[in-house]
N, C-alpha and C positions, 0 to 999 in steps of 0.2 A: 698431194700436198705434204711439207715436209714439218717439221716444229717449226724450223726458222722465218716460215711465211709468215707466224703467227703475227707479226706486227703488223701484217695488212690483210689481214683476212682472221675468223674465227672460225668459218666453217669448219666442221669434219675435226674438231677439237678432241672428241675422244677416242680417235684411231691415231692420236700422235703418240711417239713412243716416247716413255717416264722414263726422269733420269734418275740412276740406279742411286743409294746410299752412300756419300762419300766416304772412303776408303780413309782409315785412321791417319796414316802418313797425311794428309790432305786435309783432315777435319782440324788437325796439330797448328795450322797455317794461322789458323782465327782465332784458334783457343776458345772458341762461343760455341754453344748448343748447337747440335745440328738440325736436331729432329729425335725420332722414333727409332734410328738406328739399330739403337741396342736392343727394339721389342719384335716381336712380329705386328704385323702390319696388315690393315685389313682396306680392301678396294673401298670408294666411299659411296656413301649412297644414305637416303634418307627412310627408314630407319637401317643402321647398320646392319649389311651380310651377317650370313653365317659363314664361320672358318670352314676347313675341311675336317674331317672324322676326328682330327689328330687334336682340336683343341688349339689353344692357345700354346705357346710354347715358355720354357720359362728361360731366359736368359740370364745368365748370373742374381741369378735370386729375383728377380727382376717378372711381374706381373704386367704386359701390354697386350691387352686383347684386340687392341683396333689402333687405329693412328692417333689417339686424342689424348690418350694418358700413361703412365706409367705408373705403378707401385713398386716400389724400390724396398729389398729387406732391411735398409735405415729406417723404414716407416715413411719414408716422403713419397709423395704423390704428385708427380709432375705432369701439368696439366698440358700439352703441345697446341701452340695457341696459331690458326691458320691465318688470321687476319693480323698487319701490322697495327701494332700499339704506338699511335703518334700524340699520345694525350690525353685522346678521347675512353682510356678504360676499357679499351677492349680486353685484353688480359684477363684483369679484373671480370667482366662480365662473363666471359666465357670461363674461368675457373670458377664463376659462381654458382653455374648450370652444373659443373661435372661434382664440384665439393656437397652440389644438395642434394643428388640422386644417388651418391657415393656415402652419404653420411661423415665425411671428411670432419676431420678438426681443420678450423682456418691454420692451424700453427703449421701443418704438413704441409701446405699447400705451395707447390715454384712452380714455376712458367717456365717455358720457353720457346724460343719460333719456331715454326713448321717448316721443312725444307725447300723448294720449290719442288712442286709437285700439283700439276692441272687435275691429274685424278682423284686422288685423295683427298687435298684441299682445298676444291673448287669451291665458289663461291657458287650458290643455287641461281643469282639473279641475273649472273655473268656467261658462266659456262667455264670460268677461266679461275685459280685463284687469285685471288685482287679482294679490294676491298673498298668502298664508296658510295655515295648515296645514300648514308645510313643504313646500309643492309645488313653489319657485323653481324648484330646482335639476332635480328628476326631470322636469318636464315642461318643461324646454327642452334637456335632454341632446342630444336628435339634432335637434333645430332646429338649436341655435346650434353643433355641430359641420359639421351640413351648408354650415350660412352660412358659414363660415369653410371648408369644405372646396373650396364652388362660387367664390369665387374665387383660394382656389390654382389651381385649373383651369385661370381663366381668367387669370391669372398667366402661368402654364405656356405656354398656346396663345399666347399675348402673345410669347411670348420668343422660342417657335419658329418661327412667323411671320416675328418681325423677321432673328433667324439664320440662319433657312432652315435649320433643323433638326428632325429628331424628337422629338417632345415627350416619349417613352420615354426618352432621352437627359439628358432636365432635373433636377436636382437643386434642392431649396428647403432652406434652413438658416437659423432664424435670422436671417428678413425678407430672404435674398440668393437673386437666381436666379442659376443655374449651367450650365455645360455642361461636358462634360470637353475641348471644346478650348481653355479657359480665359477663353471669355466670359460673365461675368455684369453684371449688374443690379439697383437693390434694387426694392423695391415701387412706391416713387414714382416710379421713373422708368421704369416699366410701366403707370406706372395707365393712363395716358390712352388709353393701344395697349388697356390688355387692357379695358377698356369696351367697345368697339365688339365684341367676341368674343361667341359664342351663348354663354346661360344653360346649362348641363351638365344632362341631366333626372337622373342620382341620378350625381353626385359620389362616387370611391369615399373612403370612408371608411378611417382608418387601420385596423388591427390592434393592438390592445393592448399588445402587444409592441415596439410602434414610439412608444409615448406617449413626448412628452418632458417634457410638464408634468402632465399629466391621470395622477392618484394618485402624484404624488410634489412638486413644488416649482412655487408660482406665485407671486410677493411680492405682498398685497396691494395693490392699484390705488388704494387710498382713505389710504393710509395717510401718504405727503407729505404730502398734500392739510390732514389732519386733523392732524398734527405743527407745521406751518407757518402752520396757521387760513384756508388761504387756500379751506376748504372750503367753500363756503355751505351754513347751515341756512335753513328761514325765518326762523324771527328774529332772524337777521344782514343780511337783507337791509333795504336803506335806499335811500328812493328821493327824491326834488324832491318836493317839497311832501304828504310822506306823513303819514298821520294814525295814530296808536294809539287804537286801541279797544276797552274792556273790556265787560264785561256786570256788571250787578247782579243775582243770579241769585236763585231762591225759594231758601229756606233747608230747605223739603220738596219733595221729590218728585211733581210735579202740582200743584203751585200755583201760582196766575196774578195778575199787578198788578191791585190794584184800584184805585189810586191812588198817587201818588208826590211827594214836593217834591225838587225842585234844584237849589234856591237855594243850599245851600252847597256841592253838588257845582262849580255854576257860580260859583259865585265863588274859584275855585282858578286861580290862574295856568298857565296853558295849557289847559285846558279850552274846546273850540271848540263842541260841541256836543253836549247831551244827550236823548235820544229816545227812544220804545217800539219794541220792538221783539219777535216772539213769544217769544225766549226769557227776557225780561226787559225790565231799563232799559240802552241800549247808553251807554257815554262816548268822546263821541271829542274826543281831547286832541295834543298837539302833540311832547309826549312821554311817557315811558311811565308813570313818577313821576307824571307829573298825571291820568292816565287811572286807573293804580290807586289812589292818593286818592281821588278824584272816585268808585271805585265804591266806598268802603270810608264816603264822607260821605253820599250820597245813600239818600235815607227814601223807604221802598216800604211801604206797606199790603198786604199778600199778603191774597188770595184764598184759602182752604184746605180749601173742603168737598170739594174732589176731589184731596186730595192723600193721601198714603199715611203715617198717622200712629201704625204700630204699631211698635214697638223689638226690637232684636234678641229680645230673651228670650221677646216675644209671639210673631213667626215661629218659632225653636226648637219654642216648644209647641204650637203649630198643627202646624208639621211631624211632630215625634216623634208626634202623636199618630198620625199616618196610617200611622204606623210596625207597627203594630197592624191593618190590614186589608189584602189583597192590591191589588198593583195593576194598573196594563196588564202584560202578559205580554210581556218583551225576548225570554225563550230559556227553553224549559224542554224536560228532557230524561230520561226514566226517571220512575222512579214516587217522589217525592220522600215521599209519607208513609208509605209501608211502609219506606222507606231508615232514616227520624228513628226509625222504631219498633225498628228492628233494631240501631240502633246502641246502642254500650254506652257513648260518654261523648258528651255534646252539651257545644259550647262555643258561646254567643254575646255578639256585642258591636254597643252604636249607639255611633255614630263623628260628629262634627258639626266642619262646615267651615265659617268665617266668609264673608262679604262679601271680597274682595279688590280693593284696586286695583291697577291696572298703573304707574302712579308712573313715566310713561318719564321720563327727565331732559331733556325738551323736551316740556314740556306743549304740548298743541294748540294753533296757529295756523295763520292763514293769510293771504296779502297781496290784496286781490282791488283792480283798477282798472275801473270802470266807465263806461261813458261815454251812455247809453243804447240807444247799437245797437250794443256790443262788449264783449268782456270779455275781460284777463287774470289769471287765478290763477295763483299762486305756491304751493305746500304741500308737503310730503313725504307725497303722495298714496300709497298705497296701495292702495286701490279705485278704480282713474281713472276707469274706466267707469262707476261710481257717482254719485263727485263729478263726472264732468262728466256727467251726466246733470241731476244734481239744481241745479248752477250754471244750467245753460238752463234748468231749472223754474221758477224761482226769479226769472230776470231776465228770463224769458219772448223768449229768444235762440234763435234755431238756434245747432245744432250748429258749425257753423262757422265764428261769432261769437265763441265764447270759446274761448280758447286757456289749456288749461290745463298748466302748469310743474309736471314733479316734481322735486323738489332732494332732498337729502341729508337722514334724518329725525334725530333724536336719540333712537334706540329708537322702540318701541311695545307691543312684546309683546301684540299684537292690537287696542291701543286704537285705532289707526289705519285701523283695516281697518273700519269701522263703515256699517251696512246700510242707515240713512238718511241719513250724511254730512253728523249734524248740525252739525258745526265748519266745516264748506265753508260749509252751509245759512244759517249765522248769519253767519256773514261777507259771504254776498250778499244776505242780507235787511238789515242796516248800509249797506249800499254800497248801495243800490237805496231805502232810505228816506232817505240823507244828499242822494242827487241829483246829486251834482257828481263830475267826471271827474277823482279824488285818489286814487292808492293812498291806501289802509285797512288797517292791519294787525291783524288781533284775536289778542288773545294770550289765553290760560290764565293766570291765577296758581296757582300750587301749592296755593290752598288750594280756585283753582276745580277743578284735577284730582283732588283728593280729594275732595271732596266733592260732585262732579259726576256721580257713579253710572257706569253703564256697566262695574260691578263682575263679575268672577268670582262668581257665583251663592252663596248659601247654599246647601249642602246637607247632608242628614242621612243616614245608612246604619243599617240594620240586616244585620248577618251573622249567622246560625245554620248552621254543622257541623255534621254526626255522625263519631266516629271508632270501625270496628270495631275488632275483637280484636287485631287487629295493627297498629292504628294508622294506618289507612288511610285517607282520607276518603274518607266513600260518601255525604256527604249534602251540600248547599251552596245554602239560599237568601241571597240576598240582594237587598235591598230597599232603593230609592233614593228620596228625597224632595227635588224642587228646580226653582226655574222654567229653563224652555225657554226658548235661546237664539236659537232656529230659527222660533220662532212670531212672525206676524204681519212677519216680511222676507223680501224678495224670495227666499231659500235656504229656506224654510222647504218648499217642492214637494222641494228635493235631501235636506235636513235631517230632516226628520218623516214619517213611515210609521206607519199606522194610531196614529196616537196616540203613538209612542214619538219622542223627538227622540234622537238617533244621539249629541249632543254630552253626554247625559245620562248616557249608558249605557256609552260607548266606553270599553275597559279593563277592564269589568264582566261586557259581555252575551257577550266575544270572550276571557274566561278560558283559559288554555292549557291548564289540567292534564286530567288525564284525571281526570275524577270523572263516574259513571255515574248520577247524578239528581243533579240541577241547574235551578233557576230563579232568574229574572233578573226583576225587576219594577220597576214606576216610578210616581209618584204626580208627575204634573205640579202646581206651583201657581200661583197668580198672584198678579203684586204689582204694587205701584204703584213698585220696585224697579228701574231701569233694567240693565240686563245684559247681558255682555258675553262672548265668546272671550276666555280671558287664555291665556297661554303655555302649552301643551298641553292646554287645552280640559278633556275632560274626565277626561282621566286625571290631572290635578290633584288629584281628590279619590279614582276608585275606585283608581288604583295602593297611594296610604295604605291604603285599609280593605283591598283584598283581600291586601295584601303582608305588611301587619302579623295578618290575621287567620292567612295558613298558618303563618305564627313561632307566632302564640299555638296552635296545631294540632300544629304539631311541637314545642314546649316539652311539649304534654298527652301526646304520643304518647312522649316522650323520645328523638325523631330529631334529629340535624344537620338544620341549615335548610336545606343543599346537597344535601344525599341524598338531604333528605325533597323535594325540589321536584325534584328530580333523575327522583326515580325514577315522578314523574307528568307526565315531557315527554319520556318516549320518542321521540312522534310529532312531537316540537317541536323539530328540533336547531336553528333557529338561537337561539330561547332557551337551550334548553342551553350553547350554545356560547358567548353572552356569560357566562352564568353562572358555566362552567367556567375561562375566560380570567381573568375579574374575582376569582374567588375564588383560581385560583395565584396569581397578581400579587400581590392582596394577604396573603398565607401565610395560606389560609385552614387551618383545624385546629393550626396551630404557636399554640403560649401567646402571649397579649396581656400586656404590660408590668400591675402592680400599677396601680389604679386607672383602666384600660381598658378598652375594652366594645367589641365587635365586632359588623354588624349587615351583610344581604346584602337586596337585593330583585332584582328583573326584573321588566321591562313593554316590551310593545311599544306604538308610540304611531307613527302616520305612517308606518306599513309599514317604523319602526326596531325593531334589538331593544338595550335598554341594560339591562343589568347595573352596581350598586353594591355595593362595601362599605365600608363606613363605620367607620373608628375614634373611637371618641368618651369624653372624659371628663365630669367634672363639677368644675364650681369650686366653692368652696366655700361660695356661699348654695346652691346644690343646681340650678342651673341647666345649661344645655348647653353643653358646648365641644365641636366636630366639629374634631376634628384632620388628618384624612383620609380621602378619598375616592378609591377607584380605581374605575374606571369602564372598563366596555367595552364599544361599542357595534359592531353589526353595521348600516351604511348602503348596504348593496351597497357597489359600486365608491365609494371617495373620492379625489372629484374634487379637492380640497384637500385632504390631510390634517392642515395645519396650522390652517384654518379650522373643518374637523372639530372637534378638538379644544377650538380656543377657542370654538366653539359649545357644547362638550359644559362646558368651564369655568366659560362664561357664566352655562350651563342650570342649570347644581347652584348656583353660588352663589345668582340669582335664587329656586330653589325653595328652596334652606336659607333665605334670608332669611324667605319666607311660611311655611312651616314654623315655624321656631322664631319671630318675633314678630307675621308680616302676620294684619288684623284690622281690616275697616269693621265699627264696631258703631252702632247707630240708637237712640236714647231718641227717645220719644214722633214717632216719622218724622223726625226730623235726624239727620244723620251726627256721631257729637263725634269724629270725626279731623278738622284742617284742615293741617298739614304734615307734614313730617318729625318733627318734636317728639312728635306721639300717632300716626304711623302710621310706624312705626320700622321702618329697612330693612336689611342686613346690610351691617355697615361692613368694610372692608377687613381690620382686623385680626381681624376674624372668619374671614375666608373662609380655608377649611382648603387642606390642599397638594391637590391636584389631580394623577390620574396617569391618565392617559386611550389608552389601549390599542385600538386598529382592527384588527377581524377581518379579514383580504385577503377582497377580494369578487370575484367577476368579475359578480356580476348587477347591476342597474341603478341607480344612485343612488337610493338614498332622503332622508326627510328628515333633517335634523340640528338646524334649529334649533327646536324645540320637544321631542324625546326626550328631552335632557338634564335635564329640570326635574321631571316629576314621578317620577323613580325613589333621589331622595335621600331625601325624607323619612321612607317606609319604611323606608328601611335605617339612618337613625338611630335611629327608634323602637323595631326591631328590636335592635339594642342596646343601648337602656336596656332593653329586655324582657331583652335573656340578663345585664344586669348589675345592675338593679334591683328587675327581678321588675313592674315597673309594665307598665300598657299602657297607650299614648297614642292614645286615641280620639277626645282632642278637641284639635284646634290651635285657635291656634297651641301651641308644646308649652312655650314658657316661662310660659305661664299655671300651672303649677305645677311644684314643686319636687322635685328627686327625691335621692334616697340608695341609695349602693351598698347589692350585698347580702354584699359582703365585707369 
């Protein structure tokens, strides 16, 4: 196997060969951070090698004991951050691990991205570097605490050495070494001594009790940067003689040029040159105005008998119908048809979830330079291992050839994370049929990221109950209908088990409550539909149906929604626990103000547990206004609490937006969203107060930025259910209109 299979296979991931340090003439190209270059460099692993005899080495004054940091004899401490920073604080969280085991001042503290490198900075959850599912933060906890803790160490021995002192004796505060007979030193002017010092084989680690930054205050890292603009995205970046290039793209799904004129594409001021290319007609123009003209003039003959021409409402009834037969078997448990028989009221409901796009506010681009035997990319990579896997396929490079740049993204909520890294892909197939050694930037238009698939899945639910004598549930199928994420990419061996894809089912098949017959089923389907991971995957759709069906359960049984869910998570306390938190905070049981409506869910998603309740009105066409939102999440230990938080912020506005209006719908296989204007997103003055409550942890960081999204919608609907008496099975939920019941 070679690197460039990586896009369809991961096996045998760590016998591929690393691509070397780009070579300064080459790093000149981007003018942005490379990496670790300038340190030495240590293989990765959890807890960090030991070097060889020799030590750390020091490079112009320059202290890097392993691939995660650098001390600089300025005194700055640059932290090298392996996961791309698209919003969610990653940066931030990882220079929070290294600045607390390192004793760092926040003031020292820069960032910058890791290079593509599968060995080094692999992601533990993956095997690949990439970044998703909430894994940033939990699977570099005791990496990037070690990194930071191995050269305090070697800090320490640095000092004691030069002082001729016990290293038991040394104190570190706040980037300063110390001794008590009042000689000290800052970091920088250590580095160069404590390089030459042996690698520490396990560095002790603080004691929780000693954190200075780690669950309590770190100021975000990104946040100058992004205040001042002096931050780069890709498409901020500008370079000597760069080119913009768009695509003309099929208007369905699996359609291919059968022919093209672009003569009036080419006849547009700045238009340099117009070409095929597989995902379309490419334009490349001089600026950006003439590139997207140029693709908005140029006439393409589409190809379309293998394109995918059925519309929302066809899928729906294809789906629902399968709704009607059993399918793969996720989890089944006790004897579900003597349960149904015995019970004394059955409630069921199908629940239908649209198309979704992720709408990051920086559509996909990327800047690639070509020359025929090298290459530079620029991107706010996410899958580097991917993309740079699929750039040498593509340009037919070693590894070693192309250097590829991650910068700063503008969101993704998973669009970024993509398993054949077709926006890389396309960028280097432009660049490789233009021929000439010119950056190329290809951008997105917003109506290419709508209407370019890669969508959160359609899918359908059926729920059937039984509730005994006492209102108990003893019975619980539910049955899921919707294409797999997992199939036909490189994750699909991690992803898919006998037939069931885990991103289908997740939230569903791992129900908390204690109910003693129980099945979980699945009807995979296939479409000509491109699809996507959006932001909590797939508890996006079973949090709604299984959250709103226990409300519709205990409104039948005539229990509190807290009691009733209460009294079936005995063996679940850290659900309980957000639930219990989230419900005092927001005075659950005390009266709701006249024309108010109160709603609760729980769901665990990314080994988090988030509790909602929702206060919500109605204006007066009979639509939704969410006033409030108190939220409580269990993340183990938070290593940010304030990042927490605005994760957990972010996560509810994001999912109230999809909830109350998100909706790709398809006539006859085209998409009729193409901006903002038909695929309408939650404006500001919508987004309700937010109050966001963290259980003390001491166990291990979990995730945070994907929990917060799909535990809202529930608990909105959940409150039109105690105040309208409606049930909302089908989002988005302003597709109709609802009236109090009092």
């Amino acid at each position: 196997m070679t690197y460039t299979d990586l896009p369809n296979k991961l096996t045998g991931i760590f016998a591929m060969p690393v691509p070397k340090p780009p070579d300064e003439s080459r790093r000149s190209f981007l003018k942005i951070s490379g990496g670790v270059g300038a340190g030495l460099v240590l293989g990765l692993a959890a807890p960090l090698p030991k070097l060889g005899p020799t030590g750390a080495q020091a490079t112009s004054g320059a202290l890097a004991p392993n691939p995660f940091l650098r001390v600089a004899a300025d005194n700055t401490v640059t932290v090298i951050i392996k996961h791309l920073d698209k919003g969610q604080g990653a940066a931030t969280g990882l220079a929070t691990l290294v600045a607390e085991e390192l004793d760092a001042d926040h003031a020292q503290i820069k960032t910058e991205f890791a290079p593509a490198d599968p060995i080094k900075y692999k992601n533990f959850a993956f095997g690949v570097q990439g970044v998703g599912g909430s894994t940033g933060l939990a699977n570099s906890y005791e990496q990037y605490r070690t990194a930071g803790a191995t050269a305090r160490a070697m800090l320490i021995a640095a000092a004691a050495r030069t002082w001729n002192v016990k290293a038991d004796d040394i104190t570190v505060k706040a980037g300063v070494v110390s001794h008590s007979s009042g000689k000290s030193a800052t970091f920088g002017e250590l580095a160069n001594k404590a390089a030459g010092e042996s690698v520490p084989d396990k560095p002790t680690l603080k004691d929780p009790k000693d954190f200075v930054f780690i669950g309590k205050s770190f100021p975000r890292v990104d946040s100058p940067a992004k205040v001042n603009g002096t931050a780069l995205y890709t498409i901020d970046h500008q370079f000597d003689g760069m080119l913009i290039a768009t695509i003309a793209r099929p208007p369905m799904f699996g359609a291919k040029v059968k022919s093209f004129d672009a003569s009036a594409a080419e006849s547009i001021k700045g238009v340099v040159k117009v070409l095929p290319v597989p995902q379309g007609i490419a334009i490349l123009a001089t600026n950006t105005w003439a590139a997207i003209k140029a693709q908005r003039a140029i006439k393409v003959d589409w190809e379309k008998s293998g394109a995918e021409t059925r519309g929302s409402a066809e899928l729906v009834a294809e789906y629902k119908a399968l709704l009607d037969s059993p399918g793969t078997k996720a989890r089944e448990e006790g004897n579900l048809e003597d349960a149904f028989k015995a019970a004394v009221k059955i409630v069921e409901a199908d629940f239908e979830f649209p198309y979704l796009a992720h709408a990051p506010m920086e559509p996909m681009d990327c800047v690639v330079r070509y020359d025929g035997s090298s290459a530079d990319i620029c991107t706010g990579s996410q899958m580097q291992t991917l993309d740079h896997a699929t750039a040498c396929k593509v340009l037919g490079l070693k590894p070693e050839a192309v250097n590829l740049h991650t910068v700063w993204a503008g969101g993704s909520f998973g669009r970024r994370a993509i398993a054949d890294s077709h926006y890389v892909r396309e960028a280097c197939d432009i660049a490789k049929a233009y021929g000439k050694a010119v950056p190329i930037k290809v951008i997105w238009t917003r109506e290419d990221d709508i209407k370019g698939g890669w969508y959160r899945p359609l899918y359908v639910h059926r729920i059937k109950a039984g509730l005994d004598k006492d209102g108990t549930i003893v019975a619980w199928l539910h049955r899921i209908v919707g294409q797999s994420i997992g199939a036909g990419t490189p994750f699909e061996a991690l992803l898919v088990k006998d037939g069931i894809d885990s991103t289908s089912v997740e939230g569903a098949n791992n129900l908390p409550y204690a109910i003693a017959n129980i099945r979980v089923d699945l009807h995979t389907t296939k479409g000509g539909v491109p699809v996507l991971w959006w932001r909590s995957v797939g508890s996006t759709h079973t949090a709604h149906a299984t959250e709103h069906m226990i409300d519709m359960l205990a409104k039948e049984a005539g229990k509190d929604p807290v009691a009733f869910r209460l009294a079936m998570l005995k063996d679940k306390p850290r659900h309980a626990g957000v639930l219990k938190l989230a419900a005092e905070k927001a005075g659950w049981g005390q009266p709701v103000k006249p024309g108010k409506f109160r709603g609760v869910a729980v769901h665990e998603s990314f080994a988090s547990f988030v509790a909602n309740v929702a206060d919500v009105s109605l204006r007066d066409d009979g639509s939704v206004k969410v006033e409030r939102v108190v939220c409580a999440i269990d993340c183990g230990l938070a290593v940010n609490p304030d990042v927490v938080a605005a994760q957990m912020e972010g996560g509810i506005g994001y999912g109230l937006g999809a909830g109350l209006k998100g909706a790709i719908t398809l006539a006859g296989g085209e998409v009729e969203q193409g901006n903002f204007d038909g695929y309408d997103v939650l404006r500001i003055s919508e987004m309700p107060r937010v109050e966001v409550h963290i259980v003390p942890s001491a166990e291990p960081p979990t995730g945070v930025g994907e929990p917060g999204t799909p535990v809202v919608t529930p608990a909105v609907a959940n409150a039109l259910l105690s105040g309208t008496g409606v049930r909302t099975t089908v989002l988005p939920m302003n597709k109709q209109r609802y009236k109090s019941q009092s």
